[in-house]
N, C-alpha and C positions, 0 to 999 in steps of 0.2 A: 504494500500500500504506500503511496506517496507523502511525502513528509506534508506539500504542500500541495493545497486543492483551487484553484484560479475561482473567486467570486463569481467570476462572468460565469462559470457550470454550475453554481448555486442557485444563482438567479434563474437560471434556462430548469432547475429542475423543481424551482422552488413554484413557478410561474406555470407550470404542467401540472403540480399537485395542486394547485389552486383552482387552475379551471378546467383542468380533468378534460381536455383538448387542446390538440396541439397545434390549429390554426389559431385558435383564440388566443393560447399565452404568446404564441409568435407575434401574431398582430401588438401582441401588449409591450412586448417589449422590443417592439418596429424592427424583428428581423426576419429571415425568410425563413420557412417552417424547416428548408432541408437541413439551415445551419442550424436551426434549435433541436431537432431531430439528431444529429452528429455532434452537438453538444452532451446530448440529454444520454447517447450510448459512450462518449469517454468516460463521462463522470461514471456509468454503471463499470466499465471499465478499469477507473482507476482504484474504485471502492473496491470492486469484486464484488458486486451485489447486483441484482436486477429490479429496480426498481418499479415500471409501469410495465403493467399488461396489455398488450395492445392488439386490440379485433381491429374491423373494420365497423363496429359501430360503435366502440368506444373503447375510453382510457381507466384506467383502473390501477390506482396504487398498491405495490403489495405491501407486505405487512414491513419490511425493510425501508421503504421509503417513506409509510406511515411515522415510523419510530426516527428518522432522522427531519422531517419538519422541522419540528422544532427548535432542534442544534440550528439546520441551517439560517433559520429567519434571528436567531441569536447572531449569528457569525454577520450575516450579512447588516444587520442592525449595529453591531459594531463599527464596523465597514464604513456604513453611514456617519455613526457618530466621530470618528476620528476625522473624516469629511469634513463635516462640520464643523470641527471646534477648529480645519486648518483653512477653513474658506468662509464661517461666518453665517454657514446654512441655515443652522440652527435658530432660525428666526422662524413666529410665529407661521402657520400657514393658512390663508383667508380663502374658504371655503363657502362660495353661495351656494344657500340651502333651498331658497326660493319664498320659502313662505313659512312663516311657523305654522307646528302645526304637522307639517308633511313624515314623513316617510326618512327622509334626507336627515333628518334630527337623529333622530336614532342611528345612522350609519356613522353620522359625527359623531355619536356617543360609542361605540362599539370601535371608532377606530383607537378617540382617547381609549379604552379600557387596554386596548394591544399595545400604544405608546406614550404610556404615561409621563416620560419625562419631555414629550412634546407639546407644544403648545395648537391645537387647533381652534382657529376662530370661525364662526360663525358668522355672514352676513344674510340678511334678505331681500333679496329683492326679486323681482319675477324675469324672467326670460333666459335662455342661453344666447339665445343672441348677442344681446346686449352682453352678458356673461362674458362671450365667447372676446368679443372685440377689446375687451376688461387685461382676458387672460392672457392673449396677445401679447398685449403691450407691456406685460408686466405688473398692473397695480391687482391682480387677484390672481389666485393659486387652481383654483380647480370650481368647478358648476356641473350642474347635472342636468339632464335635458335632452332632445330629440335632436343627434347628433346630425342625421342625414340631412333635415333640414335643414342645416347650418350653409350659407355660399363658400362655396369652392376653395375661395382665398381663403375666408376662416381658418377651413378644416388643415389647410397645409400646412397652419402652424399649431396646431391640435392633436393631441392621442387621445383613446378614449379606451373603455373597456363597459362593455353593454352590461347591464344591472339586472332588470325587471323590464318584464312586459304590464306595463299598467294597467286594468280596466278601465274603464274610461265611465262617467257617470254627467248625468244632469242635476242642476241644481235647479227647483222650481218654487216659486211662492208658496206656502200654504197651501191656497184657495186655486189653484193653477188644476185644471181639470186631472191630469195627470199626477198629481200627487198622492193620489192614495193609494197610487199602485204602490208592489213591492219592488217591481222593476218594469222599466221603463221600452217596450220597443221600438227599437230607433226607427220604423213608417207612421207609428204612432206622433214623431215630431211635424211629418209631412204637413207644411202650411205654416210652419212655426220658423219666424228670426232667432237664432238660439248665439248667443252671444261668444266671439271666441278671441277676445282681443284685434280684432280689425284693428287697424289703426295705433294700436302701441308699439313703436318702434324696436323695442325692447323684445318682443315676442312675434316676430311673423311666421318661426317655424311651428309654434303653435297652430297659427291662422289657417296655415297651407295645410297641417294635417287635418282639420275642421273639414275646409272645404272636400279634400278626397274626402270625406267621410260623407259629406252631406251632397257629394254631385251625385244627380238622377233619382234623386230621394224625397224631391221636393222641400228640403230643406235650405235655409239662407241664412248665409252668415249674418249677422245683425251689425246695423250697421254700427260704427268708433261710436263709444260711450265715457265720458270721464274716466279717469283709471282711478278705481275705490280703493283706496290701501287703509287696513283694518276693517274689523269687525262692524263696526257702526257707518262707517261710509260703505260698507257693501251694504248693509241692509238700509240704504237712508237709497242710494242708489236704484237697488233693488225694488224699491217700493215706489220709488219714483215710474222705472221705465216697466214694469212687473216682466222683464225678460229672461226667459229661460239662459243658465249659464252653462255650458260645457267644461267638465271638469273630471276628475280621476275619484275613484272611489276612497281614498283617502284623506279628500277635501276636509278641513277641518269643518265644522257645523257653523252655519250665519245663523243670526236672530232671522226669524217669519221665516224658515225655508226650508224647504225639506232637501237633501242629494238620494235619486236615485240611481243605482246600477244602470248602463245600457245593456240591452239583450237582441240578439235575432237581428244581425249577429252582433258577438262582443266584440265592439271596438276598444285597441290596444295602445296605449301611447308609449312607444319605445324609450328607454332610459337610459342612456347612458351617465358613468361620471367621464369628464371631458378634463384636459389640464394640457398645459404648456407644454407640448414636447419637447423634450431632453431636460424636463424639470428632474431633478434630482434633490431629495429628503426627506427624512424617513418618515415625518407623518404621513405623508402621499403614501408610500411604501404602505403603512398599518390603514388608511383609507381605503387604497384598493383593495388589501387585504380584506377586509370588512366585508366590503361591498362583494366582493367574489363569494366569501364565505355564505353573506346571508344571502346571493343569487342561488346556490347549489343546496344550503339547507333546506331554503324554504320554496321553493320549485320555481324562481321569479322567472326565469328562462322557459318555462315548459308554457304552451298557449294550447287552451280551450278547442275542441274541435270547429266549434265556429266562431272562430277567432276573426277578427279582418283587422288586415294592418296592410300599407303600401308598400309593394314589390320594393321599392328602393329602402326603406327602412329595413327590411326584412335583411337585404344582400350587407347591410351593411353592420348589423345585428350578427349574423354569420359571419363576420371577418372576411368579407370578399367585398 
């Protein structure tokens, strides 16, 4: 066995036990699958151990590379911190959650629990757009949000790593004929302006999945509405224009309004977490970590048999 083991094969096998597929951790960590693949057989190689089980329908850790996780995300978290204290990394990392309330809170709390002695901050505000042009340039670390959406130029300065398939829900008045359902079927809205950010700069990859969702359905985006931020101006908002919102079954609850599920079919709002590529730090590191972990515990990846989401979200969800 080798006295010393090169990080770079850690990472290649750390990033395969994580997403249990090997175009996915490729993509995660922007190399091409055959080099991650001849990475991922030195290091079984240099161990003397065989680590993944590999079908043609899937990746499967064996008990050998179960039992070394941990060392490794040790090793390489040190890695990081000597990094840091010689370049200064170790500065907070500004992560937009979107909205309190969401889904995204809890993954920033699950990343602090894996890297306590990191600092992550929390901002909110809504959009990855806007996010995206943020992370760019530098003034924030990482956002979450419907990555394909994103323009071209964005993504080029962009990684991402796909999270959840969202379900996607309405928000309706009380008194809104449709509210006493338990769920909602999307011909059911046919005739209905259902509201989806139009006009917020900040969110048009939003808008654009609205509209696929509502072309030939008789459905219409509604048209720019003040943008409501908190509780009391959505429902002062709400009560003013009484229109239906488009929104994820995790929406926190407004006063006067009930969210429910879409069905027939269930529309998916793709998730990515998104960050500056060649960002390097280890809270990122324990964020993705998070995020992969609760994608594969809790099924956010697996979709509904009547699921609808756009071909280009999908391919890109896929790593291709």
């Amino acid at each position: 066995m080798p006295r010393d083991i090169e990080p770079r094969l850690l990472r290649c096998f750390l990033a395969v036990a994580e997403e249990l597929h090997f175009t996915r951790a490729a993509a995660r960590l922007h190399i091409a699958q055959q080099a991650l693949s001849r990475d991922v057989r030195r290091l079984e190689r240099e161990l003397g151990v065989e680590l993944f089980v590999r079908t043609t329908r899937q990746v499967a850790p064996t008990p050998d590379a179960e039992r070394l996780v941990p060392y490794a995300r040790r090793v390489l978290a040190a890695q990081d911190a000597l990094l840091a204290a010689a370049t200064g990394t170790r500065r907070p990392l500004l992560v937009d959650v979107n909205s309190p309330g969401l889904v995204f809170e809890r993954l920033l709390a699950e990343a602090r629990e894996l890297a306590p002695d990191c600092e992550l901050m929390a901002r909110y505000e809504s959009g990855l757009t806007g996010a995206a042009a943020e992370i760019v340039a530098g003034r924030l670390d990482a956002s979450f949000g419907r990555y394909a959406g994103l323009d071209a130029a964005l993504r080029a300065g962009l990684a991402q790593l796909p999270v959840r398939y969202e379900p996607m829900a309405v928000v309706l008045p009380e008194e809104h004929p449709l509210a006493g359902l338990a769920e909602v079927p999307l011909d059911a809205l046919a005739g209905e302006a259902v509201y989806a950010g139009a006009g917020n700069p900040r969110t048009p990859e939003w808008t654009d999945l609205a509209r696929r969702l509502f072309a030939g359905r008789g459905i219409e985006v509604a048209a720019p509405a003040p943008l409501a931020v908190g509780a009391e101006e959505f429902r002062r908002i709400m009560a003013k224009t009484r229109t239906p919102v488009l929104a994820v079954v995790d929406f926190p609850a407004m006063p006067g309004c009930v969210l429910r599920p879409l069905v027939a079919p269930v529309p998916l709002s793709p998730v990515s977490l998104v960050w500056r590529r060649g960002l390097r730090h280890p809270a990122l590191d324990a964020l993705r970590s998070a995020c992969a972990r609760a994608a594969a515990q809790r099924g956010w990846l697996r979709r509904p048999e009547d699921a609808w989401i756009p071909a280009m979200d999908e391919q890109v969800m896929a790593g291709r």
